[in-house]
N, CA, C, O and CB atoms as a CASP TS submission, in Angstrom:
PFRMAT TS
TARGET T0000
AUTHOR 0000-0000-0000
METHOD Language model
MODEL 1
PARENT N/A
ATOM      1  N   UNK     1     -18.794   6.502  27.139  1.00  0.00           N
ATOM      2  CA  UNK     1     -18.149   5.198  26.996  1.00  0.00           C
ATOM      3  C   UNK     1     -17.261   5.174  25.756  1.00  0.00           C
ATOM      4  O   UNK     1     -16.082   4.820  25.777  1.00  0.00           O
ATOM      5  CB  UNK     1     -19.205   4.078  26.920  1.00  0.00           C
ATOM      6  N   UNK     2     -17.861   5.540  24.780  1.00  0.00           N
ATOM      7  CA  UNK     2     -16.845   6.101  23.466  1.00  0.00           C
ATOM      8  C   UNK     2     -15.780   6.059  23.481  1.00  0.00           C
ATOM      9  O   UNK     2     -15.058   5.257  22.890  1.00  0.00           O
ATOM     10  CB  UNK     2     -16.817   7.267  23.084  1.00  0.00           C
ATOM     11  N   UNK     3     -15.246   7.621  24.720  1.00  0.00           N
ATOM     12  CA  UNK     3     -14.853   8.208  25.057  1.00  0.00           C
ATOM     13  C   UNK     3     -13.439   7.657  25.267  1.00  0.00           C
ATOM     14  O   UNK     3     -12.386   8.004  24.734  1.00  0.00           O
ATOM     15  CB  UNK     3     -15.574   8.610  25.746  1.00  0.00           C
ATOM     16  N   UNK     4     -13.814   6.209  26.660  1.00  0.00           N
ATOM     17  CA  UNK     4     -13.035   6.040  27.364  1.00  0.00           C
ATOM     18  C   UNK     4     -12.338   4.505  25.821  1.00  0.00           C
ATOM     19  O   UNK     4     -11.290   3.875  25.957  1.00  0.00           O
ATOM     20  CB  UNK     4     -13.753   5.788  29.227  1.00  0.00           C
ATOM     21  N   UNK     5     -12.987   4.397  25.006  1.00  0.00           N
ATOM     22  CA  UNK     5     -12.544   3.221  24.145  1.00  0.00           C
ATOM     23  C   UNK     5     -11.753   3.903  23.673  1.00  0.00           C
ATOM     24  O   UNK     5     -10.557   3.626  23.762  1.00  0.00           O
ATOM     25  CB  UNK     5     -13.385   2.459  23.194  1.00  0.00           C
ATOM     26  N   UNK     6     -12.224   5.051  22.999  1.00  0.00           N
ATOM     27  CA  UNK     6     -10.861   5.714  22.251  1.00  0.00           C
ATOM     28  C   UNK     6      -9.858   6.142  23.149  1.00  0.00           C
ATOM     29  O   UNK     6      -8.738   5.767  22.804  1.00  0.00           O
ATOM     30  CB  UNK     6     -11.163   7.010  21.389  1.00  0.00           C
ATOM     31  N   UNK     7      -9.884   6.599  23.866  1.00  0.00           N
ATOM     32  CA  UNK     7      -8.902   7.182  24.840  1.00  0.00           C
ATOM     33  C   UNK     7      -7.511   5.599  24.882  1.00  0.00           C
ATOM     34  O   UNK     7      -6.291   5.482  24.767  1.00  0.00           O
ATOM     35  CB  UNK     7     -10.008   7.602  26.748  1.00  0.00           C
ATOM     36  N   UNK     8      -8.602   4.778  25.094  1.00  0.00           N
ATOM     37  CA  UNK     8      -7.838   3.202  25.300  1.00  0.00           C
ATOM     38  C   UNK     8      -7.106   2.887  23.562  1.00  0.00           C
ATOM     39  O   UNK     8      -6.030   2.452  23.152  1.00  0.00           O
ATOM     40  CB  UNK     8      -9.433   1.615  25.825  1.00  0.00           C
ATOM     41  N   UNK     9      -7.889   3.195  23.169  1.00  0.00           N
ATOM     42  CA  UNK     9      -7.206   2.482  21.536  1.00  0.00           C
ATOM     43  C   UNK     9      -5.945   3.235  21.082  1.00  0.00           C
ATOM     44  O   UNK     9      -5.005   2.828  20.400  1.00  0.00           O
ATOM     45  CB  UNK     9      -8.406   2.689  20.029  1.00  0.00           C
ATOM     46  N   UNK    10      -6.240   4.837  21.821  1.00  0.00           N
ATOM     47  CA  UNK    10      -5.079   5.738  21.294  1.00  0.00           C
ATOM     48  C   UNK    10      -3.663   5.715  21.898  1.00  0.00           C
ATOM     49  O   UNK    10      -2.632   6.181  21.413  1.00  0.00           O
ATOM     50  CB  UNK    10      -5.496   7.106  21.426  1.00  0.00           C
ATOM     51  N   UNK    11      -3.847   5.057  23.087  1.00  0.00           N
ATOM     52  CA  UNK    11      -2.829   4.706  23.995  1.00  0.00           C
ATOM     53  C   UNK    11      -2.336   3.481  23.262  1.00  0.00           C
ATOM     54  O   UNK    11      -1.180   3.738  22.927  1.00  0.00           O
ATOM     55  CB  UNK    11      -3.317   4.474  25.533  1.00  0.00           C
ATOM     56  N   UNK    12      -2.592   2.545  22.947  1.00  0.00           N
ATOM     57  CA  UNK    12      -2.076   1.328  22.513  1.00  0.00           C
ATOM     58  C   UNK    12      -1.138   1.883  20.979  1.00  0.00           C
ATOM     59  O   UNK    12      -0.006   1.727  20.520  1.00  0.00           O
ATOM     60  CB  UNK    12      -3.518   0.112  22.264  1.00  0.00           C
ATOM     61  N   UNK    13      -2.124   2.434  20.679  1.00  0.00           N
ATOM     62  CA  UNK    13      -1.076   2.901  19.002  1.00  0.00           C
ATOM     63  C   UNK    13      -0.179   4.050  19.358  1.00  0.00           C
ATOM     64  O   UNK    13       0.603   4.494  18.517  1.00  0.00           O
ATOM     65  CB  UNK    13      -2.184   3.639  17.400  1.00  0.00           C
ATOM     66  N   UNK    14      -0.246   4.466  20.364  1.00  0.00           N
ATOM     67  CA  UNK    14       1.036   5.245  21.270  1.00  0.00           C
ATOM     68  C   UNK    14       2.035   4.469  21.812  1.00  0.00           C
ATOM     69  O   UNK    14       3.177   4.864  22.045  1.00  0.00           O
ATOM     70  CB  UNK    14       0.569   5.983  22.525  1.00  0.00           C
ATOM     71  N   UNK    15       1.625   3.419  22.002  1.00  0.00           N
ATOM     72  CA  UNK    15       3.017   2.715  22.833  1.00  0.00           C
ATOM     73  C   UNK    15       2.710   1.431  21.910  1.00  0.00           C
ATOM     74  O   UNK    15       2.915   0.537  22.731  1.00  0.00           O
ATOM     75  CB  UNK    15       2.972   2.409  24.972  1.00  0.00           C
ATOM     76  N   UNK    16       2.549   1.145  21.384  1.00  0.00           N
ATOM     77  CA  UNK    16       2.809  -0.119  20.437  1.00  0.00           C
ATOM     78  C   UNK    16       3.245  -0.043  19.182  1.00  0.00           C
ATOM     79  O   UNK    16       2.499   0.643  18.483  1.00  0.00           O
ATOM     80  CB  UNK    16       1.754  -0.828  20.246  1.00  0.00           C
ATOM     81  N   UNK    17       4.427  -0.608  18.474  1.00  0.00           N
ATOM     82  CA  UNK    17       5.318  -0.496  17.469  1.00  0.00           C
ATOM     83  C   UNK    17       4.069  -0.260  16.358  1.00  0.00           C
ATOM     84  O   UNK    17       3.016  -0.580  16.909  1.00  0.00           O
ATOM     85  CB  UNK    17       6.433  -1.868  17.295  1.00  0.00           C
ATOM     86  N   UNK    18       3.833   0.216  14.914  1.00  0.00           N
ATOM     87  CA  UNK    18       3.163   0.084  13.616  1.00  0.00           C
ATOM     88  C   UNK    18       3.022  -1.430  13.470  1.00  0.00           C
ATOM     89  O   UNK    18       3.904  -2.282  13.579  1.00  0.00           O
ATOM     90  CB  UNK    18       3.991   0.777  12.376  1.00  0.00           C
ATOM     91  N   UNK    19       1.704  -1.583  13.197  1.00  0.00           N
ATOM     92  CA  UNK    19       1.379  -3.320  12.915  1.00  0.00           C
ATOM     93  C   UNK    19       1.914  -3.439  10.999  1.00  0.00           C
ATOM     94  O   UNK    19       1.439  -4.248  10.202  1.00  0.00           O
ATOM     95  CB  UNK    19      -1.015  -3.792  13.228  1.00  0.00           C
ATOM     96  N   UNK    20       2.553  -2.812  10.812  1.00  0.00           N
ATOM     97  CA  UNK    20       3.132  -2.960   9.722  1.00  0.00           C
ATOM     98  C   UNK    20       4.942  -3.548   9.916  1.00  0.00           C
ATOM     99  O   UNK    20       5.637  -4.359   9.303  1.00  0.00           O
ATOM    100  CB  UNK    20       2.872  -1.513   9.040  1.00  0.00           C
ATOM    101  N   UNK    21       5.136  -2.748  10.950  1.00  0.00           N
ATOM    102  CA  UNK    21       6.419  -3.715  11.272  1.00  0.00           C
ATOM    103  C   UNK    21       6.625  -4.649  12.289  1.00  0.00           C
ATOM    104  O   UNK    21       7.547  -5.269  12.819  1.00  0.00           O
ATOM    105  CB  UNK    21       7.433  -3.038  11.489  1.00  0.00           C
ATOM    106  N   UNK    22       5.218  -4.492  12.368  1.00  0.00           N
ATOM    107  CA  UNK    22       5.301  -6.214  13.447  1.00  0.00           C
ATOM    108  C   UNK    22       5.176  -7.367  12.713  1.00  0.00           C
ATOM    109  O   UNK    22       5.744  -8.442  12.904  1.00  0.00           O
ATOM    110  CB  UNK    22       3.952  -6.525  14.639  1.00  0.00           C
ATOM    111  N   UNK    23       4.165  -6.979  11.615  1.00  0.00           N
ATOM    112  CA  UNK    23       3.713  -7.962  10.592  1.00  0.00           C
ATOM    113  C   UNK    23       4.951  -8.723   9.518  1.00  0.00           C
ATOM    114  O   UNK    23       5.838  -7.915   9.241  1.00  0.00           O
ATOM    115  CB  UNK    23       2.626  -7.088   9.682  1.00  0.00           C
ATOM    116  N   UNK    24       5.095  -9.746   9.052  1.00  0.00           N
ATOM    117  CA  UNK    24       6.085 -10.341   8.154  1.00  0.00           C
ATOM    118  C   UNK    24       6.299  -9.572   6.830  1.00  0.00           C
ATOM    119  O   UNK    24       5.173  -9.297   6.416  1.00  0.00           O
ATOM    120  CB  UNK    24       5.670 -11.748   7.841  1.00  0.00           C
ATOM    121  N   UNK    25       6.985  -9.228   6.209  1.00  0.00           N
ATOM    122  CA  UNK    25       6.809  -8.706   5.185  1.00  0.00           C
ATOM    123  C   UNK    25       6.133  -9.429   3.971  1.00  0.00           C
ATOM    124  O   UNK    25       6.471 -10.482   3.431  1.00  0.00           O
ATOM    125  CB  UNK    25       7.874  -8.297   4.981  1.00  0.00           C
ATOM    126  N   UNK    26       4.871  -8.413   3.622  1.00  0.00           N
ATOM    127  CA  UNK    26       4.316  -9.155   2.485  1.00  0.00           C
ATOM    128  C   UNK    26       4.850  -9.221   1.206  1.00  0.00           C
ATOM    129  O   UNK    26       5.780  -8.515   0.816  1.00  0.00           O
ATOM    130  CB  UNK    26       3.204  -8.774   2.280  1.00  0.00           C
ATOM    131  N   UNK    27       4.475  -9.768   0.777  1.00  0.00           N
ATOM    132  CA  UNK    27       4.874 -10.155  -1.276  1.00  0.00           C
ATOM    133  C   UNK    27       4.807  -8.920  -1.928  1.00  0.00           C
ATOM    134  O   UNK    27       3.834  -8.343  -1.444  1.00  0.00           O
ATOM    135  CB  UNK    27       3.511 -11.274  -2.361  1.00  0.00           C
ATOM    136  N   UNK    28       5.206  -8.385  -2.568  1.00  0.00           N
ATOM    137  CA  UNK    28       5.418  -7.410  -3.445  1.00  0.00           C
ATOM    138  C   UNK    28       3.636  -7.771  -3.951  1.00  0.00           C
ATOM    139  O   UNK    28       3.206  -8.894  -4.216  1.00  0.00           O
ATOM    140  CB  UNK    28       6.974  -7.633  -4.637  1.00  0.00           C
ATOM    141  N   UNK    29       2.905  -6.582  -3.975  1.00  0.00           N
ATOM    142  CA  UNK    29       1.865  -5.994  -4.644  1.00  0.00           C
ATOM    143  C   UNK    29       2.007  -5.970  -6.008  1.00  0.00           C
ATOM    144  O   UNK    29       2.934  -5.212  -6.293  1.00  0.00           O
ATOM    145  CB  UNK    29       1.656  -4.791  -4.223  1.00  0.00           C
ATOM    146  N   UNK    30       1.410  -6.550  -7.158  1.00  0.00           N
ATOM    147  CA  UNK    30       1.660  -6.577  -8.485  1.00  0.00           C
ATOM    148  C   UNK    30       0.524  -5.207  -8.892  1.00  0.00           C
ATOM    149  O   UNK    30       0.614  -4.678 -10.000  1.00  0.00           O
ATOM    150  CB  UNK    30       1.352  -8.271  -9.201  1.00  0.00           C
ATOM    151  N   UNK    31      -0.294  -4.833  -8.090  1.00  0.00           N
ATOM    152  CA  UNK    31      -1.502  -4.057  -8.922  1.00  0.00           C
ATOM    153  C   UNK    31      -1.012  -3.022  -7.843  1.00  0.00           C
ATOM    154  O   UNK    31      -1.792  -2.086  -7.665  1.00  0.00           O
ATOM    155  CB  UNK    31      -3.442  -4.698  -9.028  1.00  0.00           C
ATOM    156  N   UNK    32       0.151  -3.020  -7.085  1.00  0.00           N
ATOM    157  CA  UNK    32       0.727  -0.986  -6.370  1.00  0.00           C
ATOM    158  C   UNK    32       1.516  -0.622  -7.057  1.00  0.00           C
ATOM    159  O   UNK    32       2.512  -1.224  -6.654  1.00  0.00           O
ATOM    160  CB  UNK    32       1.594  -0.587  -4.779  1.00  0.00           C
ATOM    161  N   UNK    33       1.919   0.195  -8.163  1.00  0.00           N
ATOM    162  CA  UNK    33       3.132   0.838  -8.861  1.00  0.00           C
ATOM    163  C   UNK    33       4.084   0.770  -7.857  1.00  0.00           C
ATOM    164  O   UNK    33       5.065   0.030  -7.787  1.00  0.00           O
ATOM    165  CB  UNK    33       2.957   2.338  -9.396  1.00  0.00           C
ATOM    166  N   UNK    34       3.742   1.512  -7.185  1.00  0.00           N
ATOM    167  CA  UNK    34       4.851   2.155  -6.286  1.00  0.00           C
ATOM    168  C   UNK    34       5.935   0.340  -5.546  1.00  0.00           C
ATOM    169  O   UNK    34       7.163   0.282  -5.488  1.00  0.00           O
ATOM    170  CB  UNK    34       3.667   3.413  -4.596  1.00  0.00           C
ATOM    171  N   UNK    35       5.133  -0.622  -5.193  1.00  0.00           N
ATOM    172  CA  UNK    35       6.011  -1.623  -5.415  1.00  0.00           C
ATOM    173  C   UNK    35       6.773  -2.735  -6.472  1.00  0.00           C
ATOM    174  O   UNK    35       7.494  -3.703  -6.229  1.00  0.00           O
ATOM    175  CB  UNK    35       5.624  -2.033  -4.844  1.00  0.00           C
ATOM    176  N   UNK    36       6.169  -2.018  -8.048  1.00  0.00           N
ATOM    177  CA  UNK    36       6.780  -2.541  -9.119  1.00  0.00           C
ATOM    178  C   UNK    36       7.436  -2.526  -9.057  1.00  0.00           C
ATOM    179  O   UNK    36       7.903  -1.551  -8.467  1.00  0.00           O
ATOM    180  CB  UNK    36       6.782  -2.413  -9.967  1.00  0.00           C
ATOM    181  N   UNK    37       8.595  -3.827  -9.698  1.00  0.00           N
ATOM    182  CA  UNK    37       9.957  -4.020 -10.011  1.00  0.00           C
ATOM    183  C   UNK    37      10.334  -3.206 -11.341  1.00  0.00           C
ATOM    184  O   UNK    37      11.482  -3.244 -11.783  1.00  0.00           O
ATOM    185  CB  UNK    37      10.229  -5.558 -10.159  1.00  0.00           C
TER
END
């Protein structure tokens, strides 16, 4: 049964855009360097 969930979950993140660019863009991170101004 595992099996067939993953099989299912891996298909969706195969054909479905990154939920990072589906998502709105968030606020600049003050505590990620890498998004310091």
């Amino acid at each position: 049964m595992m099996g067939l969930i993953y099989t299912l979950t891996t298909q969706i993140k195969n054909t479905k855009p990154p939920l990072k660019k589906q998502a709105k863009p968030k606020p600049t991170d003050p505590n990620n360097p890498m998004e310091r101004e």
